[in-house]
C-alpha positions in Angstrom: 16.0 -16.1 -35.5 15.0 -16.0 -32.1 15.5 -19.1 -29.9 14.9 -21.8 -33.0 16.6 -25.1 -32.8 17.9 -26.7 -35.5 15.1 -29.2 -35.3 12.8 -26.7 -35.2 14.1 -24.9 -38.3 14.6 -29.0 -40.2 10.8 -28.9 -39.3 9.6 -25.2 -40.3 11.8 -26.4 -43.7 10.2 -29.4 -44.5 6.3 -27.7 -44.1 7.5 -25.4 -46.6 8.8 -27.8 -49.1 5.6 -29.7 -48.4 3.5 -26.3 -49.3 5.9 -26.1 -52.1 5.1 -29.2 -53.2 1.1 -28.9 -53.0 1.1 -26.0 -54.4 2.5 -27.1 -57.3 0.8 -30.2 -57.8 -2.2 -29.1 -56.8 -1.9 -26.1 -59.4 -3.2 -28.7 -62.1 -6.0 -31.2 -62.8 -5.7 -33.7 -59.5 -4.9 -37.0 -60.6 -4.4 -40.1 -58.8 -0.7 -39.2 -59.4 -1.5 -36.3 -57.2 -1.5 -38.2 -53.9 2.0 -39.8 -54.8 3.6 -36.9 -55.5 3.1 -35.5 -51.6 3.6 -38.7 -50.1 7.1 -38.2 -49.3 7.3 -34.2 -48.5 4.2 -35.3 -46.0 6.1 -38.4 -44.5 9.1 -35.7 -44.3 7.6 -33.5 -42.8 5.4 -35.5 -40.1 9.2 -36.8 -39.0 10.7 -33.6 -38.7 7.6 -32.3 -36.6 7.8 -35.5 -34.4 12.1 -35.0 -34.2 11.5 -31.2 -33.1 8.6 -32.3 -30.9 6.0 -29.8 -33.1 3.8 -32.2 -34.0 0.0 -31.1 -32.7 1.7 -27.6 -32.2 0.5 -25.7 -35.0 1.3 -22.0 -32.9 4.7 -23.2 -32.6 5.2 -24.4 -35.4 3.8 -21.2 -37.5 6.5 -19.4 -35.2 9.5 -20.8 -36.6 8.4 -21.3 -40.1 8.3 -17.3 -39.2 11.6 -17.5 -38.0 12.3 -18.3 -41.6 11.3 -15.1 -42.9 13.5 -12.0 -43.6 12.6 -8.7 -41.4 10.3 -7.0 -42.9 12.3 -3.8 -44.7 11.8 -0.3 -42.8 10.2 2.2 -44.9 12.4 5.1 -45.9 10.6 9.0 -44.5 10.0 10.8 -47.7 10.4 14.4 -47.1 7.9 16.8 -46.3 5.8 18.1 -49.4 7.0 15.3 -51.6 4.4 13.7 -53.6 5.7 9.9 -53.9 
């Protein structure tokens, strides 16, 4: 990770629970159950933004959550004439 505070990284946490969380809920029928279910992963995550001063910053924000990811692997060179 490349200059993330731990604020930053509570925050880039918490949207991904959140988009955890909706997809899952959302993967159903939508209920009026629906709405409860995110209430608190929203509230959660709207603190975090606020604590790590992201909220309104979506470009920031994206960068951690991207943070979060492992490096992409490196492909291995396959040697010359090979078919796969």
């Amino acid at each position: 990770m490349t200059g993330t505070t731990h604020p930053e990284l509570a925050a880039a946490q918490a949207c991904l629970r959140l988009l955890h969380t909706a997809r899952a809920a959302l993967s159903g029928p939508v209920t009026a159950q629906t709405a409860t279910l995110l209430a608190v992963p929203i509230a959660d995550a709207d603190e975090a933004l606020r604590r790590a001063g992201l909220a309104g910053n979506e470009a920031a924000l994206l960068n951690r959550i991207y943070d979060l990811s492992p490096p992409a692997p490196v492909p291995t060179p396959r040697p010359e004439g090979s078919l796969r």
